[in-house]
N, C-alpha and C positions, 0 to 999 in steps of 0.2 A: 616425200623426201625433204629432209631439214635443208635449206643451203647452208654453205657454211660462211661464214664471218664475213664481212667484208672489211678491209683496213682502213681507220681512219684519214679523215683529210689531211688532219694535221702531219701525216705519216705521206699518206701519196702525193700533196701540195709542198711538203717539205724543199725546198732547194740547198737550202745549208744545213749541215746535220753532223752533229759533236757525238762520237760515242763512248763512252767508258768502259773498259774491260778491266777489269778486278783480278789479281792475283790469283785467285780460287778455279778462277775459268783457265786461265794460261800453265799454273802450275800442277803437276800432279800430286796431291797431299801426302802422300805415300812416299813417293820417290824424290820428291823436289827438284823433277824434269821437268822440260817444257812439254806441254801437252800439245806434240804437232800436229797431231789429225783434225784436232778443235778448231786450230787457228789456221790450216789450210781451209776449213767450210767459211771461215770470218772473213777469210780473205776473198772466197770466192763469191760472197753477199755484198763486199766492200766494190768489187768490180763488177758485179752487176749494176749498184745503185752509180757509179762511175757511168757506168755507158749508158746509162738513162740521163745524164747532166747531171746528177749533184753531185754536191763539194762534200767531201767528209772528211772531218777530223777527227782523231781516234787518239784518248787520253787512252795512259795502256800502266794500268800497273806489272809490278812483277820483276822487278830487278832487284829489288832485296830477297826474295822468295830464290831467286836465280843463287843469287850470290852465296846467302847462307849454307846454300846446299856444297858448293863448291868450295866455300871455307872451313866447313863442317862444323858449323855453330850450332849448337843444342837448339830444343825446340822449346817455346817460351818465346818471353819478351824478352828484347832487345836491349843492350845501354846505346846511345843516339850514335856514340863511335863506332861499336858493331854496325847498326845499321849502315850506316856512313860507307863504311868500308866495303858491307855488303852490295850495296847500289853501286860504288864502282866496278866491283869485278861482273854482277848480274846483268850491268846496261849493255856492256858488250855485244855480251851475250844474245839480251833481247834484242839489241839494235839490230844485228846479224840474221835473224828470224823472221823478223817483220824486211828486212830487204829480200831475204832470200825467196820467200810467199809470194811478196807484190811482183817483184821480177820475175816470178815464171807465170806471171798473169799481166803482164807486158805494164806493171805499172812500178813509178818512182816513189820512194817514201824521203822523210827530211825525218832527222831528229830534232826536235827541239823540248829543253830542259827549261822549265823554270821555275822560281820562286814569288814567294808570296807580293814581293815589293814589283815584279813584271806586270802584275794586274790590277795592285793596289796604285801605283804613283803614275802620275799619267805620262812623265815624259818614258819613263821605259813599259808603260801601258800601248803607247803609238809605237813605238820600237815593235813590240812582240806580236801587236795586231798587223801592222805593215808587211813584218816578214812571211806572218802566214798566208795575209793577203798573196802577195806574190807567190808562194809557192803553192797554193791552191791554181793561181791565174797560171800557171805551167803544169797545172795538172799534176803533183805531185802532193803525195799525203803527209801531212803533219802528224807524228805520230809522238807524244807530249804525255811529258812527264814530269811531275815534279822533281828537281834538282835535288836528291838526297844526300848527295855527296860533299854539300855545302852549305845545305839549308839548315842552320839551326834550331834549337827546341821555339826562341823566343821570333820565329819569320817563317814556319811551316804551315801549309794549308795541314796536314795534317793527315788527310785524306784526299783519294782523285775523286770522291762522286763531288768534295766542293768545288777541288780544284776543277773538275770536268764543267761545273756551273760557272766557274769564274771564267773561264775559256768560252765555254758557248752565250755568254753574255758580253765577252769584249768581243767575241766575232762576228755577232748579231746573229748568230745562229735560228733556223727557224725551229730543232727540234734537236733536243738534247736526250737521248738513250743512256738509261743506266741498268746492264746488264748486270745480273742476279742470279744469286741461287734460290730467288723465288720470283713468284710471276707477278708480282705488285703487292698492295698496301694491302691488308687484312685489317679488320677490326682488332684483332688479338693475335700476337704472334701464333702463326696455325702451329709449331711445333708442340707448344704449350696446350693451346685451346682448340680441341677437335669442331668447337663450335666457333669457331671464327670462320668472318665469310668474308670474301673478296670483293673489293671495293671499284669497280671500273672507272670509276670519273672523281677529279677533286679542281675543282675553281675557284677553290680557296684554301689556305693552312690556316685555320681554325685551332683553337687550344685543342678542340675533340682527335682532331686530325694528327696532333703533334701528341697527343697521350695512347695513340697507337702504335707507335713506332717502338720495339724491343730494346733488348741489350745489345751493345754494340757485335764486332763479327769474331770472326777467331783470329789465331794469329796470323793468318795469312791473306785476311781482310780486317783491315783496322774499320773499317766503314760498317755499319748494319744499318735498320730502318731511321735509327733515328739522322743518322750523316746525311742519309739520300733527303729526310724530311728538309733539313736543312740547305740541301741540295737544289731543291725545289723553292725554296724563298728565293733565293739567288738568281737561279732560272728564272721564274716568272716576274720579277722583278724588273729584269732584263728584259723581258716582252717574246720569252723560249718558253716554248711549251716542252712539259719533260715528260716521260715514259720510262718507267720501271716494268723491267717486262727477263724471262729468265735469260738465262744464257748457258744451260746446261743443254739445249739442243745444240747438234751439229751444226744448221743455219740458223742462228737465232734471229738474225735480220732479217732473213729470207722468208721465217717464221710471222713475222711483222708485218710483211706485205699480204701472208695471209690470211690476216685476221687473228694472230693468236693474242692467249689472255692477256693481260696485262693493267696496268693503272697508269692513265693520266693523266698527267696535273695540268691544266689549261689555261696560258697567259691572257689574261683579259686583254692585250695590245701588242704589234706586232714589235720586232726587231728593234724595226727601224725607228718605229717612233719612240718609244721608251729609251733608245739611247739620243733620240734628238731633246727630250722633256729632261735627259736626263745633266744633256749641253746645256740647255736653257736655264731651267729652272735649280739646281742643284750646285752648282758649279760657282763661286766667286767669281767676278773676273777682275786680272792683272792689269787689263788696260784696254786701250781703245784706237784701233786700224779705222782711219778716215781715208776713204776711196772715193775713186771721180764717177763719172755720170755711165763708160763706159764698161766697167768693172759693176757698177750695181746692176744693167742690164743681163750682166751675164752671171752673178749670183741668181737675179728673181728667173732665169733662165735653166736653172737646175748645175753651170756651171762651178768651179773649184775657183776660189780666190788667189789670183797672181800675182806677183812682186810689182807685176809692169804699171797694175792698175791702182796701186794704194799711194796716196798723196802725203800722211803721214802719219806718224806713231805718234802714242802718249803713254806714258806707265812704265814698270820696270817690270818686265815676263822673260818668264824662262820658257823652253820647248815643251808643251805640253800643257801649259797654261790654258785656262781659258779666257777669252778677250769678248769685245763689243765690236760690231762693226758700223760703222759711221756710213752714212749716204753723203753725197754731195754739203747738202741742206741742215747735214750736223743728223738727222733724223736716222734710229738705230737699224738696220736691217739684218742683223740677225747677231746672234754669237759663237765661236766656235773655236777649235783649238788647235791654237798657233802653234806650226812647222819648226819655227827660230826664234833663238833667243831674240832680246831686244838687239844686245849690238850687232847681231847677224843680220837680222830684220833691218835695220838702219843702212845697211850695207848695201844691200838686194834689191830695196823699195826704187820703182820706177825703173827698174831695169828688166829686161827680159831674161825671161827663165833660160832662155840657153848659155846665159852671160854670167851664171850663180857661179858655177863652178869657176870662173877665172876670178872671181870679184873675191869671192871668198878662198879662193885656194884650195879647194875641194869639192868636191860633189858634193850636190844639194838636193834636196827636193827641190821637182819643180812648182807646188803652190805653197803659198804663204798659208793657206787655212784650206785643206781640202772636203771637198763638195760631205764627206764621208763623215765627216767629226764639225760639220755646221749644220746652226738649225735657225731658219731664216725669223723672220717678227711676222707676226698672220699681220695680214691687211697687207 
């Protein structure tokens, strides 16, 4: 007797885990309803992987798809204000769906919308990572979407399998899922070529790699092979390993833990360090925080950088900048990306974190550079 499959590491070692569900999967093509029974099995894979510890975030298309049906806009392509319009009256909708599922599976969903410039520019980069941060840390699901309603032709991801890479790369995800109406990467579109075979593993996007990806998808996936190939630079880039795998079963996640088919794309480094290489080496920095003898202990201690412990600033930085961190001795100990602007920073420096909020007239973060967006100097 054959055993069957066993699921990958990358799949059962995962602790953060980004999923993409595509319009095709949520929508029924036919009727341009929500397809409930589908997304009651999603949901019930989502809380499974829930009460095993991981975080899951879940990029969800499908509110244009919602909307049009309900405006009763022809079928075809869109002018951007149809869509526009569309994604407002559809997000509703979706929003209401994905609450209604989680909650009678005793769990919380968040909406969150965004655009291209939330991923791209780092201070609303820290913004969008921070908030999901938090509503992961209470246990509630970020369920993220591109802002259609506002996002212009010349500021759109375009598609969610990138937008779903640009998510699970600023959240340091360990394993990015992009469900499909197929079960991975083929040599040759199988629709096309009976003689195309399916490719389990890829460790690199090679030109070979990137000349097997099709025509894009239909109108109710702008995405095809070649979006998700793109998909995949982005992801492993980041230091995410991605999985293209279908999403036309019932459980398709639940599918995953069993071993079903699918294609890998494998990050040659983790999360964490690709976005620490990514502080260090990548990054200009705007200036330079000189800290005392206490505060470097407690960086080379895996600590977050505090107002109390920095002696003084140089440069002009905005939130989200990246900076240099000074030892005692002038000597660099790491760099990473500064909480406050400079005049806010000049404010705060030498006082204690409980003190932000009066000093500055508002609520603050309480570190000046957190432990999460620094990357120390080896030695």
């Amino acid at each position: 007797m054959i055993a069957p499959p066993k699921p990958r590491p990358e799949w059962t070692g995962a602790r953060r885990i980004v999923v993409k569900i595509g319009s095709a999967l949520l929508v029924d093509r036919a009727t341009g309803r929500l397809r409930a029974t589908w997304l009651n099995g999603m949901a019930d894979d989502v809380a499974e992987l829930v009460a095993a510890g991981k975080e899951v975030v879940l990029v969800s298309s499908g509110a244009i798809a919602l909307g049009r049906h309900v405006m009763g806009l022809p079928k075809g392509p869109l002018e951007l204000e149809q869509s526009q319009a569309a994604a407002a009256v559809g997000q509703i909708s979706l929003a209401s769906a994905y609450q209604d599922v989680f909650r009678a599976r005793g769990l919380s969903v968040a909406q969150v919308l965004l655009t291209l410039g939330d991923t791209e520019e780092r201070r609303r980069y820290l913004n969008a990572r921070r908030t999901m941060d938090t509503l992961l840390a209470h246990k509630i699901i970020p369920v993220v979407n591109e802002n259609d309603t506002v996002a212009t032709a010349e500021i759109r991801y375009g598609d969610n399998d990138r937008l779903s890479a640009r998510v699970a790369s600023m959240m340091s995800a360990d394993c990015l899922v992009l469900l499909s109406d197929i079960d991975g990467l083929y040599t040759a579109p199988p629709a096309k070529d009976p003689g195309a075979t399916h490719i389990p593993e890829v460790r690199s996007i090679t030109p070979e790699i990137e000349a097997m990806a099709g025509d894009p998808g239909s109108e109710f996936s702008k995405g095809g092979m070649r979006t998700k190939i793109e998909a995949a630079k982005i992801a492993l880039g980041g230091g995410t390993s991605m999985v293209i795998t279908t999403g036309e079963t019932m459980h398709p996640l639940k599918a995953m833990s069993s071993g079903a088919r699918c294609t890998w794309f494998l990050a040659s480094s983790d999360p964490v360090s690709s976005r620490k290489r990514w502080i260090s080496g990548q990054l200009e920095p705007a200036g330079h925080v000189h800290i005392d003898a206490g505060a470097e202990k407690a960086l080379l201690s895996g600590k977050s950088l505090l107002p109390a412990g920095v002696k003084r600033l140089e440069g002009q930085f905005e939130r989200g900048d990246a900076v240099i961190i000074r030892g005692p001795d002038g000597r660099e100990i790491g760099r990473g990306l500064v909480a406050y602007s400079r005049g806010h920073a000049d404010q705060i420096i030498g006082k204690k974190s409980a003190d932000i909020a009066k000093v500055l007239g508002q609520p603050g973060r309480a570190e000046l550079v957190h432990r999460d967006d620094m990357a120390l100097s080896p030695g």
